[in-house]
Each structure stands twice: as structure tokens, then as C-alpha cells.
MIPAFI-46722 format. One record per atom (N, C-alpha, C): residue number from 1; x, y, z. Coordinates in steps of 0.05 Angstrom, whole numbers, plus 5000, padded with zeros to 4 digits. Layout:
MIPAFI-46722
ATOM   i east north   up
ATOM NUM    X     Y    Z
...
***
This chain:
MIPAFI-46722
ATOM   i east north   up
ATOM   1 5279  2072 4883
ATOM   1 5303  2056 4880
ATOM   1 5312  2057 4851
ATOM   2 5338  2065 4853
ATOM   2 5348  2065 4820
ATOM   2 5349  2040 4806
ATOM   3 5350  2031 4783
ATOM   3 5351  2015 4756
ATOM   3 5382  1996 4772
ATOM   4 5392  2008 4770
ATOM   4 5417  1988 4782
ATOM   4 5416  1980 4809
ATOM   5 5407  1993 4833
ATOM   5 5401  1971 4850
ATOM   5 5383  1960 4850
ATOM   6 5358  1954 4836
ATOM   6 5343  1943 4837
ATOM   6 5352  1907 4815
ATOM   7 5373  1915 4804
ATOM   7 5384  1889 4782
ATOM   7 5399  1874 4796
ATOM   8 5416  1890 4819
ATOM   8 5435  1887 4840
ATOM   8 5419  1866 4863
ATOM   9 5399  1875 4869
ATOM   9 5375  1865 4877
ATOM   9 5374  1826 4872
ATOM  10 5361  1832 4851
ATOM  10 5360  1805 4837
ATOM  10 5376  1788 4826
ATOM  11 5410  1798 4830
ATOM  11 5431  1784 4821
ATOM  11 5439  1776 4837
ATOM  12 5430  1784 4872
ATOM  12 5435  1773 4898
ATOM  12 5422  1740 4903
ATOM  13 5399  1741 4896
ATOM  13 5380  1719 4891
ATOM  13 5383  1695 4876
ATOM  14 5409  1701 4855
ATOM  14 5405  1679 4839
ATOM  14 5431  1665 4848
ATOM  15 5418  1633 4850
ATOM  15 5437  1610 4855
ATOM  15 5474  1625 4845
ATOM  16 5496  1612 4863
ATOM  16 5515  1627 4860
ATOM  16 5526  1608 4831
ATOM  17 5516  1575 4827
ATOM  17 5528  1568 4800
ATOM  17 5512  1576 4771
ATOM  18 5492  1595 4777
ATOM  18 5477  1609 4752
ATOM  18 5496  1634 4748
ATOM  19 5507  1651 4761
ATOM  19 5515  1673 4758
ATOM  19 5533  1675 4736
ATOM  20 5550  1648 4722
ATOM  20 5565  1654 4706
ATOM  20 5546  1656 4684
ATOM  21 5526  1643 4678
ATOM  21 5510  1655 4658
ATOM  21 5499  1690 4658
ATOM  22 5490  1689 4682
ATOM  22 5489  1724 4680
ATOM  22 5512  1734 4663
ATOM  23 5539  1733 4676
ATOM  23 5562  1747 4665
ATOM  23 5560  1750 4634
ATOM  24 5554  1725 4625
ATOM  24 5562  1721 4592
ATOM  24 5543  1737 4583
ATOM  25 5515  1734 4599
ATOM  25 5496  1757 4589
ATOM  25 5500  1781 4588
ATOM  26 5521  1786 4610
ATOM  26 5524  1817 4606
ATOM  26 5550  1830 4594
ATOM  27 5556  1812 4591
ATOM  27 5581  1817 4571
ATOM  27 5576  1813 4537
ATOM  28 5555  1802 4530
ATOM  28 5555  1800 4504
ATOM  28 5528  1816 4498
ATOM  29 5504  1833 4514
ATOM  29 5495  1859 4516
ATOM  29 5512  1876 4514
ATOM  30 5538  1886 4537
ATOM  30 5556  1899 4519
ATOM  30 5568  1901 4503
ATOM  31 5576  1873 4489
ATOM  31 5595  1873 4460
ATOM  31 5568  1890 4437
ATOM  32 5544  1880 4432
ATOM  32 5521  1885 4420
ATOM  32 5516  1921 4427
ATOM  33 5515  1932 4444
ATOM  33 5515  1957 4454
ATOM  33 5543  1976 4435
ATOM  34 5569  1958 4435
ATOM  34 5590  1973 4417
ATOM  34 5585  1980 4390
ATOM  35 5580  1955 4383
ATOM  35 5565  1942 4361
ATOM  35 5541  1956 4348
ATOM  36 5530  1967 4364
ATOM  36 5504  1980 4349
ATOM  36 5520  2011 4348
ATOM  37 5536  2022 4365
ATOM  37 5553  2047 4363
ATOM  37 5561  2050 4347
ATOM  38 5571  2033 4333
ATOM  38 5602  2032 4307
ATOM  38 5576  2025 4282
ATOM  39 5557  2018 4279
ATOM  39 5543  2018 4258
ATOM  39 5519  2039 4262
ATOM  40 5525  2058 4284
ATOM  40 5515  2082 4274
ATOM  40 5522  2111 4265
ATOM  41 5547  2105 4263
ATOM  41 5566  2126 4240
ATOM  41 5553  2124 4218
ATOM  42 5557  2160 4213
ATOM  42 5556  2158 4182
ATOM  42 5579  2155 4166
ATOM  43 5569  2142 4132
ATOM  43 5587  2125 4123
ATOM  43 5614  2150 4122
ATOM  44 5603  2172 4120
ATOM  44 5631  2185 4119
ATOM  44 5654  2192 4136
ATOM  45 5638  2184 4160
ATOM  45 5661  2177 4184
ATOM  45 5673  2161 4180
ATOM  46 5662  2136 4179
ATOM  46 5676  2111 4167
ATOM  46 5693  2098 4159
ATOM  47 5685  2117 4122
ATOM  47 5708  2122 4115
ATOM  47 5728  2144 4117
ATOM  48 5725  2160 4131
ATOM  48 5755  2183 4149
ATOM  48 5765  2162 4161
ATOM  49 5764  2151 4184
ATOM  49 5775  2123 4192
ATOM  49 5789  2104 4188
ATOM  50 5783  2092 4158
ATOM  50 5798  2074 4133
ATOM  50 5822  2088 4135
ATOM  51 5816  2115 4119
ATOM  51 5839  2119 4103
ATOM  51 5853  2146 4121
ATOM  52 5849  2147 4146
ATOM  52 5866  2166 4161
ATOM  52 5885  2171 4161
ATOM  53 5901  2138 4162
ATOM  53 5930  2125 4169
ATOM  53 5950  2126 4145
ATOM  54 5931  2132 4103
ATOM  54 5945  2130 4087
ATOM  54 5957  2154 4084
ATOM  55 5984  2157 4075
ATOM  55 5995  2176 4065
ATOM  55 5984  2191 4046
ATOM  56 5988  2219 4041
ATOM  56 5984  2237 4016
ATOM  56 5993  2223 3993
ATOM  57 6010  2211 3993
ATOM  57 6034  2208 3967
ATOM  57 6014  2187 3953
ATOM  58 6009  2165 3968
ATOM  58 5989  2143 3959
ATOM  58 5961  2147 3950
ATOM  59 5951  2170 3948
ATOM  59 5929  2188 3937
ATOM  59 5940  2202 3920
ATOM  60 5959  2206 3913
ATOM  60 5973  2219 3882
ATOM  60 5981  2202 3860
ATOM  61 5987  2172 3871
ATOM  61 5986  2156 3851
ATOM  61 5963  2147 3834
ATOM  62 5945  2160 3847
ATOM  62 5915  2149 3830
ATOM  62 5907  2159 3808
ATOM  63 5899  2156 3791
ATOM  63 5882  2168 3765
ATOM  63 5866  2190 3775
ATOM  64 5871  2212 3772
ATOM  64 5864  2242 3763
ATOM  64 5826  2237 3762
ATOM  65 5821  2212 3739
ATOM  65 5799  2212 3725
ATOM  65 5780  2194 3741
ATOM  66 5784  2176 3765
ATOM  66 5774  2155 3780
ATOM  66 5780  2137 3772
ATOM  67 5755  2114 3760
ATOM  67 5751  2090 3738
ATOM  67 5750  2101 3717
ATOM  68 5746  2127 3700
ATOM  68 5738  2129 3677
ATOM  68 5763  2119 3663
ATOM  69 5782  2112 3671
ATOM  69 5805  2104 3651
ATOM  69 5820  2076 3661
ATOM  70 5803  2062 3679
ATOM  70 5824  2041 3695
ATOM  70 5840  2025 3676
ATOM  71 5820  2011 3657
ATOM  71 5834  1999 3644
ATOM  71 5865  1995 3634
ATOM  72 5859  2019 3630
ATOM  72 5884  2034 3610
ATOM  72 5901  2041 3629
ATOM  73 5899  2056 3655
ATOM  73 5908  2060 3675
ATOM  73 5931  2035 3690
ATOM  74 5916  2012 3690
ATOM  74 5920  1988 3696
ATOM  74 5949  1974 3688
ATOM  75 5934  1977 3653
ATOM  75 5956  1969 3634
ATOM  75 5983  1980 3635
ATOM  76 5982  2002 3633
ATOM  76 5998  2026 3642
ATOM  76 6020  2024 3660
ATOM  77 6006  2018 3685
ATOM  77 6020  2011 3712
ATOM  77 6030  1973 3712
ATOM  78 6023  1957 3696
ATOM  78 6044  1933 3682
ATOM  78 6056  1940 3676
ATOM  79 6049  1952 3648
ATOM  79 6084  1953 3632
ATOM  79 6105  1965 3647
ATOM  80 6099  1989 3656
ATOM  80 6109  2006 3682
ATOM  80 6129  1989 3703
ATOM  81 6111  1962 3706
ATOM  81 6124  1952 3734
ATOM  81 6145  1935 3717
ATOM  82 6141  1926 3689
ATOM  82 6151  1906 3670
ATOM  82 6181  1923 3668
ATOM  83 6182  1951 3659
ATOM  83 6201  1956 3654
ATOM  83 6216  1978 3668
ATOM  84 6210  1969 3701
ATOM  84 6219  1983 3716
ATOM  84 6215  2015 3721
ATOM  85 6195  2024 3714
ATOM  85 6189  2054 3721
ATOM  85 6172  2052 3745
ATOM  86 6177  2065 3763
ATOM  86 6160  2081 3788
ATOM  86 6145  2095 3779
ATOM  87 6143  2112 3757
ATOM  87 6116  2138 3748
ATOM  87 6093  2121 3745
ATOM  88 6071  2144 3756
ATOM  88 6045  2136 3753
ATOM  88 6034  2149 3728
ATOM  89 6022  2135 3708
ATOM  89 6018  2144 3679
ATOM  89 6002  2168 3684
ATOM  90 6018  2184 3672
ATOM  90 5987  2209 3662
ATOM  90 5968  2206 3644
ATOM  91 5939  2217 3652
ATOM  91 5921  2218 3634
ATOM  91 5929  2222 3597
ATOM  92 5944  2234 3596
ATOM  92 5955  2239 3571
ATOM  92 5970  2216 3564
ATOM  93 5985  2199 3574
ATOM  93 6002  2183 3573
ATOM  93 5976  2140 3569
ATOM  94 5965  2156 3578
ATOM  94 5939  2139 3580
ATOM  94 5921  2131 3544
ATOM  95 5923  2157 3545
ATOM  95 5907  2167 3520
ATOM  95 5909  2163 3502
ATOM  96 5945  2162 3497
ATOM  96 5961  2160 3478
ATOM  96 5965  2132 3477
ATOM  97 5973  2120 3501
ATOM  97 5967  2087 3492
ATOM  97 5946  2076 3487
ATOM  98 5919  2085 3489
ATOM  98 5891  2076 3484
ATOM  98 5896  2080 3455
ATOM  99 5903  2098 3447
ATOM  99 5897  2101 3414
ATOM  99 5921  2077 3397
ATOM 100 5944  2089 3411
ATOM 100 5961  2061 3404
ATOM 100 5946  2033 3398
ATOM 101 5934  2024 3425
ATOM 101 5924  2000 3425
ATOM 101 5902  2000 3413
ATOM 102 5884  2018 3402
ATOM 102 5864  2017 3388
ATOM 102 5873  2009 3360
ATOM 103 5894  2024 3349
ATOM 103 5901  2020 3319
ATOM 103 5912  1995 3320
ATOM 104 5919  1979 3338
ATOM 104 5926  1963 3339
ATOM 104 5907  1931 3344
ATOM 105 5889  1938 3353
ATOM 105 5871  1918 3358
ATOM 105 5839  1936 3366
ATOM 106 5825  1942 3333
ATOM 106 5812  1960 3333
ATOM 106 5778  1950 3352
ATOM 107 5787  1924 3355
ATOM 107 5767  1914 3372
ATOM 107 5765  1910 3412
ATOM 108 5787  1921 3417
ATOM 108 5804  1919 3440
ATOM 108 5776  1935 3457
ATOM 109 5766  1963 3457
ATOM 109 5750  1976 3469
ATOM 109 5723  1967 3466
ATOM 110 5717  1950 3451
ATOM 110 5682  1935 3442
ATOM 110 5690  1914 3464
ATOM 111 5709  1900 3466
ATOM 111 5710  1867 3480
ATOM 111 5713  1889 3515
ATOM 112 5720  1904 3517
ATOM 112 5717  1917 3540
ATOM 112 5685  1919 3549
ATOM 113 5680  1932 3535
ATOM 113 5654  1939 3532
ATOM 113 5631  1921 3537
ATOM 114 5639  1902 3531
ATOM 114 5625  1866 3517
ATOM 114 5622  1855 3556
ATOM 115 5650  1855 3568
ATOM 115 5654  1851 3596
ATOM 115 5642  1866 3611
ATOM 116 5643  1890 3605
ATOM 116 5624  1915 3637
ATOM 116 5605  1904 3624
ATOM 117 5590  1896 3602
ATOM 117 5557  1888 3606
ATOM 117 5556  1869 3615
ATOM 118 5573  1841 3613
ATOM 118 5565  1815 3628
ATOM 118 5575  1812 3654
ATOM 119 5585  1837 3669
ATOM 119 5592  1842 3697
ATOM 119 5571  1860 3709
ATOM 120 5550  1872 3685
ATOM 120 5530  1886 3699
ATOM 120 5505  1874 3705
ATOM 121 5511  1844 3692
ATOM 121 5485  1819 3701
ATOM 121 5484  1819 3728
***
């Protein structure tokens, strides 16, 4: 006798006002059954998934460099929104205001510095 009539079997047997408990049982075995599916992707499926739906264009606005320049990157894309430009700063454009802002507040890159170590507690 197969696995399913034999459960079929014993779900005949049980009082007919227990059966709504069965149900919930077997409906939340299947939610747990999905559930273990979707957390056995690997992460790089994953993420294909996330970002399927984003446009190309919204992957060109990004920094070239990752994080190695967010900061500045960041800043960049304020003043940007401050004075109405759409462009996404170039690395060069980056660079050139880091040094700006360095001569300008030659402590600006240490107090950076000062923060990624008390965010690396």
C-alpha cells in the first residue's frame, strides 16, 4: 500500500471536528516545505532575482570604483541634486573634489577614517 493511502487511511479515522487541525497541519508542512526551497538557492540566484527587474541605466549610475569612493561619491551626488544636475560624478570629477575638500579641511579624510574604525566595533 502506497504512503498516501495509507495517511488517507488514518485521516478516515479521525473524529470529523479534529480534522480541521489536520488541515492547518498540512498546510503549514507545506508553507515550511516552500520555505526550505527558497532558502536553498544559492546566494547567487538570489541575487539574479533582486535585481532582474532593475534597468541597465540604474547600474550606470553607480561608481565605476564600488565603495572605494562613496564618500565623495555621495557628496557629489548632493551638490548635484542641490544644483540641479542629473550627471552621475565621474571618478575624476570625484577626485578633483576630494583634493578640493582636502585643501580645504585638511582633516576631512582622518575624521572619515576616525568613523569606519568606530563602525568597525
Amino acid at each position: 500500500m502506497a504512503i498516501k493511502e495509507l495517511i488517507l487511511e488514518e485521516i478516515e479515522q479521525i473524529p470529523e471536528t479534529k480534522l480541521t487541525e489536520i488541515l492547518n497541519f498540512i498546510r503549514t508542512f507545506k508553507q515550511q516545505l516552500k520555505t526550505e526551497e527558497i532558502q536553498t538557492k544559492p546566494i547567487w540566484e538570489i541575487a539574479d532575482e533582486i535585481i532582474k527587474d532593475i534597468p541597465e541605466s540604474a547600474f550606470e549610475k553607480l561608481p565605476k570604483d564600488g565603495a572605494e569612493n562613496h564618500d565623495i561619491f555621495k557628496y557629489l551626488q548632493i551638490k548635484n541634486n542641490k544644483l540641479n544636475v542629473s550627471s552621475t560624478p565621474t571618478i575624476e570629477e570625484m577626485l578633483n573634489e576630494l583634493a578640493k575638500i582636502q585643501q580645504e579641511n585638511p582633516m576631512y579624510l582622518e575624521s572619515i577614517e576616525r568613523v569606519d574604525r568606530v563602525n568597525d566595533i
